[in-house]
N, C-alpha and C positions, 0 to 999 in steps of 0.2 A: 439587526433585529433587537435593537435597545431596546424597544418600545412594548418587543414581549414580554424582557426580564423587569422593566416595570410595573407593565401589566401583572403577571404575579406575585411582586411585590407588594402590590395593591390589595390584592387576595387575600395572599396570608395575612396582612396585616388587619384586614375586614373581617377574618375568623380570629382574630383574638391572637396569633402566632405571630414572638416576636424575629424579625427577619435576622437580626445580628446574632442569635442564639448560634450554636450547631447545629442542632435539629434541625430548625423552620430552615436555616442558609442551607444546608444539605438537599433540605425538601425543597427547596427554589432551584438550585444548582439541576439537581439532577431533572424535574419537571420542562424546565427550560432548555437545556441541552438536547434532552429526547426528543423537545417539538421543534429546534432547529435543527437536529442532524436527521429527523424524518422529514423533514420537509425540503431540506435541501437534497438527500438522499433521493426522494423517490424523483422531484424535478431533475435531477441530475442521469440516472438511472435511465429515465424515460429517453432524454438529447441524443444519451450514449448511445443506447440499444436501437435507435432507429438509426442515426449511424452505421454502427456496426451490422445493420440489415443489408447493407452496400459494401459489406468486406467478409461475406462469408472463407471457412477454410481455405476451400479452396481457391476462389479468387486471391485470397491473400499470399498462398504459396505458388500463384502466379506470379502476384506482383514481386515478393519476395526472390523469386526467380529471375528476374529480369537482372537482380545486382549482386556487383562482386565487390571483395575485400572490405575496406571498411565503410563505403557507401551500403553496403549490405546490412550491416552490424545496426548501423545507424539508423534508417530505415524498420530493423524490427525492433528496434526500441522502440522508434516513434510510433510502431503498430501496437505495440504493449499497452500505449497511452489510452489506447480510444477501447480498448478489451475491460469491461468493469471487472476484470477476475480478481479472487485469492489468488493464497499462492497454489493452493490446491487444484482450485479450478483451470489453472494455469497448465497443467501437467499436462493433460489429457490432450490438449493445442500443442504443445513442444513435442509428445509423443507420434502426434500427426504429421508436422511439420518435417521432425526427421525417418520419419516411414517413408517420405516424399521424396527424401536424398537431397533436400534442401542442405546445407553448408551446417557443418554443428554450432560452430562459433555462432551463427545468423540465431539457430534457434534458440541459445544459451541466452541472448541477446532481449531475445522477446521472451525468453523466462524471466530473467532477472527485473524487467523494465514492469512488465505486466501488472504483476501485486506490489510492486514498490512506487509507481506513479500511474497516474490516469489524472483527468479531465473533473470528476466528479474529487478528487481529496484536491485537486488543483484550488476549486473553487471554494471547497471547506476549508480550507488552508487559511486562504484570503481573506475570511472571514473571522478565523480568529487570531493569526500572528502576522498578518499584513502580507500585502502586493509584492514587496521585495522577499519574503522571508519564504513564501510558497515558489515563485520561481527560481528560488534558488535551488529550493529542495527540488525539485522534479530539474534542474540541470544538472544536480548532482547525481541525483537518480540514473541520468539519462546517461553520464559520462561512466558512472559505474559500469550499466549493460553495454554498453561498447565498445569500455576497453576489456572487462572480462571476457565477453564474446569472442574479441578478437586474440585475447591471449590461451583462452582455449582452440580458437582456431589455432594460431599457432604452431601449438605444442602437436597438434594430430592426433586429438584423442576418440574417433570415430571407433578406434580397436576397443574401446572401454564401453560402449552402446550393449544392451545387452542383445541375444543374437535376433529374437521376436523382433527386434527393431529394425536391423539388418534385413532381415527376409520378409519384412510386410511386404503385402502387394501396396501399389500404389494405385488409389482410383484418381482417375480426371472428369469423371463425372461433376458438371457444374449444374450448380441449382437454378433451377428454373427461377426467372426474373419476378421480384414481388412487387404485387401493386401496391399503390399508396396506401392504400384503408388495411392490407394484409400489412405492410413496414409498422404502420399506427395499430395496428391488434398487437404481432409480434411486438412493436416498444414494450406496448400496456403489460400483457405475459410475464417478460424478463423483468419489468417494475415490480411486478406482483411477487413473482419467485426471489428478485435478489432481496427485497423486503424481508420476508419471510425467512430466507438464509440468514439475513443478516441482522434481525430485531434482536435477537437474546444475546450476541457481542456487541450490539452500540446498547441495549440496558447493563449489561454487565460493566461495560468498559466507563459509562458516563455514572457507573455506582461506586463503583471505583473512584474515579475522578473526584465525586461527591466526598469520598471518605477522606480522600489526600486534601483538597478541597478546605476542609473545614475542622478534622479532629487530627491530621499528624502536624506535629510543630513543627514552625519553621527550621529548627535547629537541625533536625534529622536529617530533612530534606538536605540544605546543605551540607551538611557532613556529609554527607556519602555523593551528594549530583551538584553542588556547587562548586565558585573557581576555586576553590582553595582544596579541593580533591581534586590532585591531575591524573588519576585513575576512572575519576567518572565517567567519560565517553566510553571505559573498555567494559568497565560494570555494568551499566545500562545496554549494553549490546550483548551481552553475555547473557544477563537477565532477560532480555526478549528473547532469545532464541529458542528456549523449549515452549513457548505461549503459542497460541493460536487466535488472530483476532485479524478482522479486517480493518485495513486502517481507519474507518470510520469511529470503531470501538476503538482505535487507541488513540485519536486524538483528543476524546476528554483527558483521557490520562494525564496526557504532554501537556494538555493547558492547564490542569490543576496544581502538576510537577513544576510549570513554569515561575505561574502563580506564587507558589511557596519558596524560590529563589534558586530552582536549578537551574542551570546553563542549557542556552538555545539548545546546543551542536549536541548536548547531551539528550536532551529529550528526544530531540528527531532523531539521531542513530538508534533507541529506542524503537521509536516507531517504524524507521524502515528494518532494524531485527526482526522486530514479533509481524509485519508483512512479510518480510521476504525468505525468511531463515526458519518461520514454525517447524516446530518436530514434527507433526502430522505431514508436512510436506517434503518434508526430508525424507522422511519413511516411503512414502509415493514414488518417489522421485529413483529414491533403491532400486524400484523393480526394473526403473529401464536404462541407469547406468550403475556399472561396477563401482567399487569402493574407490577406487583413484580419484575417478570424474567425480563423483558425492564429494570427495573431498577435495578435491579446487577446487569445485563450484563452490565448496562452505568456505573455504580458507580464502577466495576473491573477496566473496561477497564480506565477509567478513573485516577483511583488510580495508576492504573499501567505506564501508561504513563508518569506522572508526574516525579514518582520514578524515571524511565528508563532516563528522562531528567536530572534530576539533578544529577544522578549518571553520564551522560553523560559529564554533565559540570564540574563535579572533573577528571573526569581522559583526559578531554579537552586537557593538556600541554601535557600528555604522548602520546594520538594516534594520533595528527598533527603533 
C-alpha cells in the first residue's frame, strides 16, 4: 500500500505541512498505519470468522479428541491459528476445552498458539517485515505452544486445575449446521465486534509507533534494543508483559522500534510478550489454574520467547 503513504504525502503537502518535519511525519505515520491496519484488519477478520463458522467449540473438542501425544499438541496450535482471539479472549475456549477432559498439555497448546499467531497478524506481518520474517514468526509461535503443551503434559499438572474445572459438566450438544448467508451474517458480526474491541489498541499502539517513529533518537533506541545490548531480547519481553494489546496494536510499535535500529528478534519477542503474557490475562487465567500451573505457563512462555528472539536476531542478515 505504497501508493496510500503517497497518497497522503500529497496531502499534507497540498495543505501547506511539511512531511520531513515531526509533526506532519507523525501525522502521516500514524494516519496511514490506521487505514492499512483497518483495512487489512477488517478483510482479514471477516476470512477468519467465516472459517471459524466451521469449527465451533464443540466440533473443535471433537476433532481435538480424535489425537493423542504430540500430534494433539500440534493440532491445537494449528487450531489457535484460525481463532482471531486475545489472550483474554482465549481463556474462556481453554476453560471449555478442559471442562471437556480434553488432555491439559492439548489445551495449554491452543492457549499459547491462539493470541500469539493467527492468519490475520500472518498477513500483517507480510506486509510490513516480509514473507520470510512472518513465517518464521508464527513457526516459532507454533513450536513454542507445542512444546510447552507438551511439557506440561508431561509433568501432570491436571491436580493444579482449579476444582470448578474438574467438576463442569461436559455438554455434547452440537450446533445446529449454518447456512451460507447465516456463515456471511455471523463473519460480518465478529467483523463488527472485533473492530470495535480492537480500534482504541491499534489507535493507541500506531500513536505510539508514531512517537518512537519520529521524536525518540536513534541513539536510545539502541542503547537499550540494539546489537550492542545483549540484554535486549530479556528487556523487551519483560517490558511487554504487564501491557495489554492485541497484536495488531503492537505491530506499529515493532515497525517504528525496527525503524530506529533495534534488533529483529528484539522487537518480535516484544510482540509476542504483550500478546501472549498481558497481566489482564494472567489474572484470568488465576481463576482456573493454581499458582504452580500460572507459573510454568509464565516461566514457558517466557523462556521461549526470549530463545525465539535471539535466534531471531542471528539469522537477522539472512531474512531482511
Amino acid at each position: 500500500m505504497k501508493w496510500l503513504n503517497t497518497l497522503l504525502e500529497t496531502i499534507l503537502r497540498s495543505l501547506g505541512l511539511d512531511t520531513s518535519s515531526r509533526l506532519a511525519g507523525s501525522l502521516q505515520f500514524f494516519v496511514y498505519d490506521v487505514i492499512k491496519i483497518v483495512i487489512l484488519l477488517c478483510f482479514l477478520i471477516f476470512f477468519i470468522s467465516y472459517i471459524q463458522s466451521y469449527f465451533p467449540p464443540e466440533r473443535s473438542k471433537k476433532i481435538l479428541g480424535r489425537f493423542r501425544g504430540l500430534g494433539a499438541n500440534a493440532i491445537a496450535a494449528l487450531l489457535g491459528t484460525v481463532t482471531p482471539f486475545c489472550s483474554c479472549s482465549s481463556i474462556p475456549l481453554f476453560i471449555g476445552f478442559s471442562s471437556a477432559g480434553l488432555p491439559l498439555g492439548v489445551t495449554f497448546s491452543f492457549l499459547i498458539s491462539s493470541p500469539m499467531v493467527d492468519l490475520g497478524s500472518l498477513v500483517l506481518l507480510m506486509s510490513i517485515f516480509g514473507t520470510r520474517v512472518a513465517l518464521l514468526y508464527v513457526l516459532f509461535g507454533l513450536i513454542i505452544a507445542v512444546i510447552g503443551g507438551s511439557i506440561i503434559e508431561k509433568l501432570k499438572m491436571e491436580k493444579h486445575l482449579e476444582s470448578f474445572i474438574l467438576t463442569a459438566a461436559n455438554s455434547d450438544t452440537a450446533l445446529p449446521g449454518l447456512s451460507k448467508k447465516e456463515r456471511l451474517k455471523f463473519a460480518k458480526e465478529e467483523t463488527l465486534f472485533t473492530f470495535r474491541k480492537l480500534l482504541p489498541y491499534i489507535l493507541a499502539g500506531v500513536g505510539i509507533g508514531a512517537v518512537i517513529h519520529n521524536w525518540i533518537p536513534n541513539a536510545w533506541v539502541l542503547a537499550l534494543l540494539g546489537r550492542h545490548n545483549p540484554f535486549g531480547v530479556i528487556l523487551a519481553t519483560l517490558v511487554g508483559v504487564p501491557m495489554y494489546a492485541d497484536i495488531f496494536g503492537t505491530i506499529p510499535i515493532a515497525e517504528a522500534l525496527l525503524y530506529k535500529g533495534a534488533q529483529l528478534g528484539t522487537v518480535l519477542s516484544f510482540m509476542m510478550a504483550v500478546t501472549t503474557l498481558s497481566l489482564p490475562s494472567l489474572i484470568m487465567l488465576r481463576k482456573a489454574v493454581k499458582p504452580a500451573l500460572l507459573a510454568l505457563f509464565i516461566a514457558i512462555c517466557t523462556i521461549g520467547i526470549i530463545l525465539a528472539g535471539y535466534l531471531f536476531n542471528t539469522l537477522q542478515a539472512f531474512i531482511i
